[in-house]
MDAnalysis code that builds the backbone (N, CA, C; Angstrom):
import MDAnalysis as mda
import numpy as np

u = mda.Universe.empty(288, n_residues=96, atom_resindex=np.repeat(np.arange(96), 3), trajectory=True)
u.add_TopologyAttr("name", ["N", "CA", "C"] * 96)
u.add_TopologyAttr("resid", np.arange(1, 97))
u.add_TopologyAttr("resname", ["UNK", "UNK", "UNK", "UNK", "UNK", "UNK", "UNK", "UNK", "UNK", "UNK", "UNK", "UNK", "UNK", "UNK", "UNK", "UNK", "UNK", "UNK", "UNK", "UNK", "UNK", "UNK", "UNK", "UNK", "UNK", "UNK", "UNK", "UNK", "UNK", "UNK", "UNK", "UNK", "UNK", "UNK", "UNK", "UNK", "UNK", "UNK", "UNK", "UNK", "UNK", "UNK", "UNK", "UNK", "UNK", "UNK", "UNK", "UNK", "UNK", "UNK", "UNK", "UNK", "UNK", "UNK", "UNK", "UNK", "UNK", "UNK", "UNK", "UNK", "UNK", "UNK", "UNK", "UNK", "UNK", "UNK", "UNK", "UNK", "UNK", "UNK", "UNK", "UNK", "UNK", "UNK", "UNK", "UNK", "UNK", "UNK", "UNK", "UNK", "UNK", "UNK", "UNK", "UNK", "UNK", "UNK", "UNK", "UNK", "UNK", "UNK", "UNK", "UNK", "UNK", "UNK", "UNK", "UNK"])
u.atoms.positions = np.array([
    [26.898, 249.859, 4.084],
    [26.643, 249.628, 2.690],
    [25.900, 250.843, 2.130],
    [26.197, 250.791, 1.111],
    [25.610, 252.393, 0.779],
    [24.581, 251.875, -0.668],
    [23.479, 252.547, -0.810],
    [22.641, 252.022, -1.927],
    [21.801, 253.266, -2.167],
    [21.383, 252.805, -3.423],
    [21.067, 253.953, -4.217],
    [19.380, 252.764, -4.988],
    [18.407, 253.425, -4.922],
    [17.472, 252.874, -5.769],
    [16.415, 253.859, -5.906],
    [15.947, 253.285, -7.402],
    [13.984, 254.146, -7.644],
    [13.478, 253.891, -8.107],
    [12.242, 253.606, -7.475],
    [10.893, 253.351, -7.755],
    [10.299, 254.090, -8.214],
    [9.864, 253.017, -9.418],
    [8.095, 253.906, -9.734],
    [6.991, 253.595, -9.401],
    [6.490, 254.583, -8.740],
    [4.915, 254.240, -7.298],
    [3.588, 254.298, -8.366],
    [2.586, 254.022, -7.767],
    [1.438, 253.981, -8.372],
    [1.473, 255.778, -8.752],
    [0.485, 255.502, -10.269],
    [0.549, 256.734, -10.807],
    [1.724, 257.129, -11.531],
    [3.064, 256.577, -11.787],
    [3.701, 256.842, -12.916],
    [4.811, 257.633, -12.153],
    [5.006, 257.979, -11.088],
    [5.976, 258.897, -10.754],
    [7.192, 258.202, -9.870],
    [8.277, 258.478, -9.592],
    [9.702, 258.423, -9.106],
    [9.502, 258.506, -7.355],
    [10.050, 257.934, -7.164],
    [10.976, 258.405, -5.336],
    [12.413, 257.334, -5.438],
    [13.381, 258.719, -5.318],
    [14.693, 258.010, -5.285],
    [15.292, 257.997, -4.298],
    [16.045, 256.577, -3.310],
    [16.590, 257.103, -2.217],
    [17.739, 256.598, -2.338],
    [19.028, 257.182, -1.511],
    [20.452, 257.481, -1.439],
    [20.717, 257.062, -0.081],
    [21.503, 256.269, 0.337],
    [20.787, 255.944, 1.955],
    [22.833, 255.393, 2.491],
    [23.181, 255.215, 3.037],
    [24.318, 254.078, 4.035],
    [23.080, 253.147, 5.248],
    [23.430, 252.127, 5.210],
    [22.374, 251.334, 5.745],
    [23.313, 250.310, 6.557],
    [23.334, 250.378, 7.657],
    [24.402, 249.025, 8.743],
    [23.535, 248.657, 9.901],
    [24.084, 246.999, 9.903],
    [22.954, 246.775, 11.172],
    [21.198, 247.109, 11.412],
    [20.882, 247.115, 10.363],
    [19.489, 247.470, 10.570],
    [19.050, 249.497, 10.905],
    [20.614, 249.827, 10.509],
    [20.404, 251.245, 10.656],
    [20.462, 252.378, 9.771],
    [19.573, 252.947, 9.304],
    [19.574, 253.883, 8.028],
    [20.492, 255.081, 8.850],
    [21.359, 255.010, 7.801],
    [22.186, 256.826, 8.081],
    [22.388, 257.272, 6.680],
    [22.327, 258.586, 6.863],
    [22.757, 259.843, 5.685],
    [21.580, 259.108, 4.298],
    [20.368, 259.302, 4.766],
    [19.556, 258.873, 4.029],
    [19.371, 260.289, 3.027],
    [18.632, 260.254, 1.954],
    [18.610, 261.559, 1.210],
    [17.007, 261.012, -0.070],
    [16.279, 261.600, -0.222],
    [14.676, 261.090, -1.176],
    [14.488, 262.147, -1.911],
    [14.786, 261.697, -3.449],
    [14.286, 262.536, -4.529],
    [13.273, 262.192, -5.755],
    [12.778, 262.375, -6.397],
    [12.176, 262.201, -7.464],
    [11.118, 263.192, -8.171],
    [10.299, 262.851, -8.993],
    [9.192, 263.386, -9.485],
    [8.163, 263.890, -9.034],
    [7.891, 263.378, -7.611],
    [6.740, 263.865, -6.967],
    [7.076, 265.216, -6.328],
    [5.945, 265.796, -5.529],
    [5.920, 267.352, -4.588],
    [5.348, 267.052, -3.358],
    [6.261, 267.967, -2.548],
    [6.039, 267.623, -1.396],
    [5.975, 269.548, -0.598],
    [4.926, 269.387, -0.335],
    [4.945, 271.117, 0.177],
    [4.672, 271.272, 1.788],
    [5.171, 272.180, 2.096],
    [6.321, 272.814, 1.601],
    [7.623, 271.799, 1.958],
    [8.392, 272.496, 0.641],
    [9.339, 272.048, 0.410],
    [10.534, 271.323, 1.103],
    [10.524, 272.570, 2.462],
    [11.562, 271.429, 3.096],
    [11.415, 270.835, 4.455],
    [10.064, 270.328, 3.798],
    [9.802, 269.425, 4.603],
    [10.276, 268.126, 4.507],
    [10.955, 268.037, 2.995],
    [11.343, 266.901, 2.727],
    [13.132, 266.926, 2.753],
    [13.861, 268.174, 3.313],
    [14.991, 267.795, 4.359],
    [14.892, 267.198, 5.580],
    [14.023, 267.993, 6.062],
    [13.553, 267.128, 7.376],
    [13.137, 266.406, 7.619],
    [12.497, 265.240, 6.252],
    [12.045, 263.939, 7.004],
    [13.465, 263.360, 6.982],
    [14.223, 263.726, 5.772],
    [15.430, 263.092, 5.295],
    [16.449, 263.075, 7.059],
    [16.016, 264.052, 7.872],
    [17.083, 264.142, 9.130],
    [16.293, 263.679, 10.244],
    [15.153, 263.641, 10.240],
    [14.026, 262.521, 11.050],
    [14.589, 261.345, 10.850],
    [14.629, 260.496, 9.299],
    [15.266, 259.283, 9.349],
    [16.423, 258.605, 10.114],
    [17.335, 259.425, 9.381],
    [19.103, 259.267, 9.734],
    [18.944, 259.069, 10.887],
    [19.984, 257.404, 11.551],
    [20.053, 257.131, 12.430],
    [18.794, 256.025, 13.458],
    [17.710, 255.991, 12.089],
    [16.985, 254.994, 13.159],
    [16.772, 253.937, 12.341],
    [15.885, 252.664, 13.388],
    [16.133, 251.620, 12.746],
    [15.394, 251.464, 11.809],
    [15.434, 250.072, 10.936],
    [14.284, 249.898, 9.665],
    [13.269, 248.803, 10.070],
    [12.071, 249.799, 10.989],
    [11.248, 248.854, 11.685],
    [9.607, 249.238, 11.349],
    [8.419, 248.424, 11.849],
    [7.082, 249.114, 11.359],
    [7.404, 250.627, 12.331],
    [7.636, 250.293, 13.444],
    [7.691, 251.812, 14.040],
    [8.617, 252.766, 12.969],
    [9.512, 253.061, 12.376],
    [9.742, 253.844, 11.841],
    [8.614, 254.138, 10.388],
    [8.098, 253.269, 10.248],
    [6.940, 253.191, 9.147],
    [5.714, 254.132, 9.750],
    [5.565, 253.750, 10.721],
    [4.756, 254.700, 11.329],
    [4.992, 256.047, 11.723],
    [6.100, 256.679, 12.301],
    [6.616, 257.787, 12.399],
    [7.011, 258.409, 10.798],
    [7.594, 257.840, 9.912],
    [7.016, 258.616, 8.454],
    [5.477, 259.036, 8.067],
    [4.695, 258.017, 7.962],
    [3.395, 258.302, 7.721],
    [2.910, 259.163, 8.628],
    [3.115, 259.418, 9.995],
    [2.623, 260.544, 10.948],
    [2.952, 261.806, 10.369],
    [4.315, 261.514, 10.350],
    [4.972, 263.232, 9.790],
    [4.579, 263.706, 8.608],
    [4.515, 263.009, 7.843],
    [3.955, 263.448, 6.164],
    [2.396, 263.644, 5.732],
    [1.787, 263.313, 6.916],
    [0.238, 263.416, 6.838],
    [-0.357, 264.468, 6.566],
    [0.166, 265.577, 7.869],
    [0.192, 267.272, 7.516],
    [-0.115, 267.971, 5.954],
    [1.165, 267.181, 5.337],
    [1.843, 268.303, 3.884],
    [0.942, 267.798, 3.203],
    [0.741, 268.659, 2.188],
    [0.381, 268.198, 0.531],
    [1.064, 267.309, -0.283],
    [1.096, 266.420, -0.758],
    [2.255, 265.760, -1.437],
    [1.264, 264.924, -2.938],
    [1.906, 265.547, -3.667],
    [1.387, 265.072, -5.236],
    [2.482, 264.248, -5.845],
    [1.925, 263.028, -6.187],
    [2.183, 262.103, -6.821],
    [2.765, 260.668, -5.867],
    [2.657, 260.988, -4.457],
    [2.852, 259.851, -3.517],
    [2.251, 260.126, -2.920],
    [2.109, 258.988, -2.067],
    [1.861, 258.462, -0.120],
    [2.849, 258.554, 1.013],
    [2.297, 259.176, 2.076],
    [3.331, 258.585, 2.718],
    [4.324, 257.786, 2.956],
    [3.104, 256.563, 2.946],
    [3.688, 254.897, 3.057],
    [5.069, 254.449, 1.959],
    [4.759, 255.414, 1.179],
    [5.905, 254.905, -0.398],
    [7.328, 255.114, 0.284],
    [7.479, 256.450, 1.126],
    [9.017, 256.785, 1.629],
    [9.803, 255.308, 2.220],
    [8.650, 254.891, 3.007],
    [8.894, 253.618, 3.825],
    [9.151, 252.531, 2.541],
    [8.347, 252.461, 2.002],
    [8.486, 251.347, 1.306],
    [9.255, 251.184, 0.095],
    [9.773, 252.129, -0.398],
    [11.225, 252.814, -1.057],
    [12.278, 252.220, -0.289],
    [12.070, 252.762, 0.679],
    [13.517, 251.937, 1.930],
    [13.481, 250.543, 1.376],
    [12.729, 249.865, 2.508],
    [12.403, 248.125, 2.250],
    [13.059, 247.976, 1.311],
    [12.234, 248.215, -0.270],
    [12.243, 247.838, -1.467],
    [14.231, 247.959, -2.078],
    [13.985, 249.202, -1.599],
    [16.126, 249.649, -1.772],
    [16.628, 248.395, -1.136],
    [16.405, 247.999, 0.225],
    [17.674, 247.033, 0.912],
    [17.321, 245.767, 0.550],
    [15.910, 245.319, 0.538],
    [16.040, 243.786, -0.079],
    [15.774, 243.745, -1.138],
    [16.090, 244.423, -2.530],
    [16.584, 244.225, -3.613],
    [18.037, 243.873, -4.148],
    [18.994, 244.923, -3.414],
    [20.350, 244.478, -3.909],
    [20.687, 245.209, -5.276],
    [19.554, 245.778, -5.980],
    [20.233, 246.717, -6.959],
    [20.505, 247.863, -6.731],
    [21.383, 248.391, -7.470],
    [21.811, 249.820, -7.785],
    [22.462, 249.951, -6.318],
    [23.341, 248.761, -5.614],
    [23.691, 249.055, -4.985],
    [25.482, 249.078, -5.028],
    [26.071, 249.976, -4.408],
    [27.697, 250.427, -4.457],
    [28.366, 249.967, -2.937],
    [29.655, 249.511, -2.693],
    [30.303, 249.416, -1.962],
    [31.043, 250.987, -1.277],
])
């Protein structure tokens, strides 16, 4: 199933994610919005950290580890994760 959703996080700003999601498994995930994340592509690489694992607290935890490092203005860690969640048990903005 492929879904598309975005949130607006505390503080007024965006995280958009683009995801295929089967079986409890995120693939070809992709996170954009309003916020900054430095350096920059760090936020390809969480995007290829994701792809392929399941949607569990352990993957909640392995985001928040990795993103701890960077600077990131206008989110949390925790939001990437909870962007997910929020995308699959909503049901909007979602496409076949």
């Amino acid at each position: 199933m492929y879904i598309e959703y975005v949130k607006r996080i505390e503080g007024g700003k965006t995280i958009r994610v683009c995801m295929d999601y089967e079986d409890n498994i995120i693939k070809n995930i992709f996170f954009s919005g309003d916020f900054f994340l430095y350096p920059e592509e760090m936020l390809n690489n969480l995007n290829n950290k994701i792809n392929g694992k399941y949607l569990n607290e352990q993957l909640k935890n392995e985001i928040i580890r990795y993103l701890e490092p960077y600077t990131i203005i206008g989110a949390k860690p925790s939001d990437f994760y909870d962007v997910i969640v929020e995308a699959i048990n909503s049901g909007k903005n979602v496409k076949p």
